[in-house]
C-alpha positions in Angstrom: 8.8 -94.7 10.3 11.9 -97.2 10.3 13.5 -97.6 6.8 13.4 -100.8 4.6 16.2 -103.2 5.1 17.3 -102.1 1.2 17.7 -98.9 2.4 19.0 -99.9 5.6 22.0 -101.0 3.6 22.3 -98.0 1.3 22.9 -95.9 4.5 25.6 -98.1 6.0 27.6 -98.6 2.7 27.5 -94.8 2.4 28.8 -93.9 5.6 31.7 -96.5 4.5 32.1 -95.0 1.6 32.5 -91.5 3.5 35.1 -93.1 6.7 36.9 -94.2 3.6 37.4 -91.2 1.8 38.3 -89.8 5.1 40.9 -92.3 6.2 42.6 -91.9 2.8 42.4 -87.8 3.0 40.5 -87.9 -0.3 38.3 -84.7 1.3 37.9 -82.9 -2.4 35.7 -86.0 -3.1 34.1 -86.3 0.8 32.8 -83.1 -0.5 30.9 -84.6 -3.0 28.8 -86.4 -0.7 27.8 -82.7 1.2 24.9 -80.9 0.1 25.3 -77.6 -0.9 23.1 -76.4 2.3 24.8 -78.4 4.4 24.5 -77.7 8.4 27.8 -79.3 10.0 27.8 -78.9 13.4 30.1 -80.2 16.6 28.6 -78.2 19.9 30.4 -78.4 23.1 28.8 -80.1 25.9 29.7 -79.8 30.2 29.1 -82.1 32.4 26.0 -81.2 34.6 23.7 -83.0 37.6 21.1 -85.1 36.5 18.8 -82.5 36.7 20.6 -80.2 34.7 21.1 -82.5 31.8 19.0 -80.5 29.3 21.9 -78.3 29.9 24.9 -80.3 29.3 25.0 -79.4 25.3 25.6 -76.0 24.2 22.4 -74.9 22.3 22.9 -73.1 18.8 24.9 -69.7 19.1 26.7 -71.1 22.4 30.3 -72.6 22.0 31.0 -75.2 19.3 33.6 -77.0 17.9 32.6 -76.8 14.6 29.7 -74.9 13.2 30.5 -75.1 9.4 28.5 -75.0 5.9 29.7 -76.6 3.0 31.5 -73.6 1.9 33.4 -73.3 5.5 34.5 -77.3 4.9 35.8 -76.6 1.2 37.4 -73.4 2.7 39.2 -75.4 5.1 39.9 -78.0 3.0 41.5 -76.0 0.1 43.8 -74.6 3.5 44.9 -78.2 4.2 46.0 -78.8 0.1 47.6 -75.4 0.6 50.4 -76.9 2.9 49.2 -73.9 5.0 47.8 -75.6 7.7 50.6 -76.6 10.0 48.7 -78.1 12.2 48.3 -81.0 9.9 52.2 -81.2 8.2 53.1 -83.7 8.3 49.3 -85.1 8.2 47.1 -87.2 10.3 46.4 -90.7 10.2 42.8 -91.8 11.1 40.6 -94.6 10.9 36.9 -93.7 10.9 34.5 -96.5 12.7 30.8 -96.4 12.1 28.7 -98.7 14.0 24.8 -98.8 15.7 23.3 -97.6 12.4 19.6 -96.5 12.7 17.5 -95.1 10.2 14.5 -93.6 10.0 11.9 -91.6 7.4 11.7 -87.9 8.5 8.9 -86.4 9.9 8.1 -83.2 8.0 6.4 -81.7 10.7 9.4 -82.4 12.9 12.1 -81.3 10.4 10.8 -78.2 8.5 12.0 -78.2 5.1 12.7 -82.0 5.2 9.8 -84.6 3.2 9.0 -88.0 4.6 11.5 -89.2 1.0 14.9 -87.5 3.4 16.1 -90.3 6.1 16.8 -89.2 10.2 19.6 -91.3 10.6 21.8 -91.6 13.8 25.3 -93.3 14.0 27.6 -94.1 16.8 31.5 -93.3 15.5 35.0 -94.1 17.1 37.8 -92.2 15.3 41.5 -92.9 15.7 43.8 -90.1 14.9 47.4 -90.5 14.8 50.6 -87.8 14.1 54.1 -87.5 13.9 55.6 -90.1 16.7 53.7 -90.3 20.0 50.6 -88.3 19.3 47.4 -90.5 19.8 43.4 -88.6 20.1 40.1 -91.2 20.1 37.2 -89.6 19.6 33.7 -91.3 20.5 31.1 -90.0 20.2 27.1 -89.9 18.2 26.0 -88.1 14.7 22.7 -87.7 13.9 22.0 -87.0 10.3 19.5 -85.8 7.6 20.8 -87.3 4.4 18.8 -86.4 1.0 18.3 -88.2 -1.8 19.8 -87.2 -5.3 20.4 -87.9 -8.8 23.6 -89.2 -7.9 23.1 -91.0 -4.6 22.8 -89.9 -0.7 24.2 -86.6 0.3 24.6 -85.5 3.9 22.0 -82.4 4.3 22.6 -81.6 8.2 25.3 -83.5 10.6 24.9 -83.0 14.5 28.2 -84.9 16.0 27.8 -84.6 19.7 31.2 -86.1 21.2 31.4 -88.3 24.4 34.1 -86.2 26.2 33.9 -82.5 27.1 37.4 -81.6 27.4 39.6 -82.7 24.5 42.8 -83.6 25.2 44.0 -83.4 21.3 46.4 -80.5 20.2 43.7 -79.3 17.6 40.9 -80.4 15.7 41.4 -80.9 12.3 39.6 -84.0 11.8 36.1 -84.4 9.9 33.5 -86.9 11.5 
C-alpha cells in the first residue's frame, strides 16, 4: 500500500538529511541513521541478452561491491578518521542526488521480519565524486530500501544499491550511497 503524502515527505527529507551528512563527511552521524541490523549491500551486475536478464545481477554470495553490516560501515569509517585509508587523503568531494522517490508499506509476507508499520522505499541516486585535480567518478544508479521506524526518527534497516554501470571506471570505492 502506497504511503500518505505526510509520510511521503518524511522519507524524502530523510534521505536529504542523509546526502547531507554524506556530502559534508559527517559519517559518525550517517551512522546514526543505520540500524543496528542493517543489511548494506552493492552486488555486481553483467550485461546479459534479453533473455538472460534474470541473470545480469549477482545473487547473494556472488561478487559484490559492498556487502557490509553496520559494524563493517563503522569499521571502515573509524579507518577513514584514522588517516589510514590512503585512498581517501586527501579526501573526496561528493554531492549526493536523490530523486524519483516512491514509497510503500511493507508486506510482511513479502519481507519476513518486516510489519506493514516498516516502509519499501525505492530511490533513484546520482553521486558526483571528486579528488585531488583531475579525478571525476558519477555514479547512477537505484536503492531500494526498508527503513524502520524509531523513537528517534527513520533508520535505514536494509539498502540494496544496484548501480547503472557494470564496469567502474573509478580508482576505488570509498563512497557511501
Amino acid at each position: 500500500m502506497r504511503a500518505d503524502r505526510d509520510t511521503h515527505f518524511e522519507v524524502e527529507q530523510f534521505y536529504y538529511e542523509e546526502a547531507d551528512l554524506l556530502d559534508a563527511g559527517r559519517y559518525a552521524d550517517w551512522l546514526d541513521l543505520l540500524a543496528d541490523d542493517l543489511d548494506y549491500w552493492m552486488p555486481t551486475r553483467t550485461n546479459r541478452l534479453r533473455r538472460q536478464q534474470a541473470l545480469s545481477v549477482a545473487a547473494r554470495g556472488e561478487a559484490a561491491f559492498y556487502d557490509e553490516s553496520k559494524e563493517s560501515l563503522a569499521w571502515r569509517i573509524r579507518r577513514f578518521d584514522s588517516g589510514m585509508a590512503w585512498a581517501e587523503d586527501p579526501p573526496s568531494r561528493t554531492r549526493h542526488l536523490v530523486s524519483n522517490v516512491m514509497v510503500r508499506h511493507v508486506d510482511p509476507a513479502e519481507q519476513p521480519g518486516f510489519t506493514a508499520d516498516d516502509l519499501l522505499v525505492r530511490s533513484a541516486f546520482l553521486v558526483y565524486r571528486n579528488r585531488l585535480e583531475r579525478e571525476e567518478n558519477v555514479f547512477a544508479g537505484s536503492r531500494t530500501d526498508i527503513l524502520r521506524r524509531t523513537a528517534t526518527g527513520l533508520q535505514v534497516a536494509r539498502r540494496t544499491i544496484l548501480l547503472d554501470q557494470n564496469i567502474l571506471l573509478a580508482k576505488n570505492i570509498s563512497t557511501f550511497f
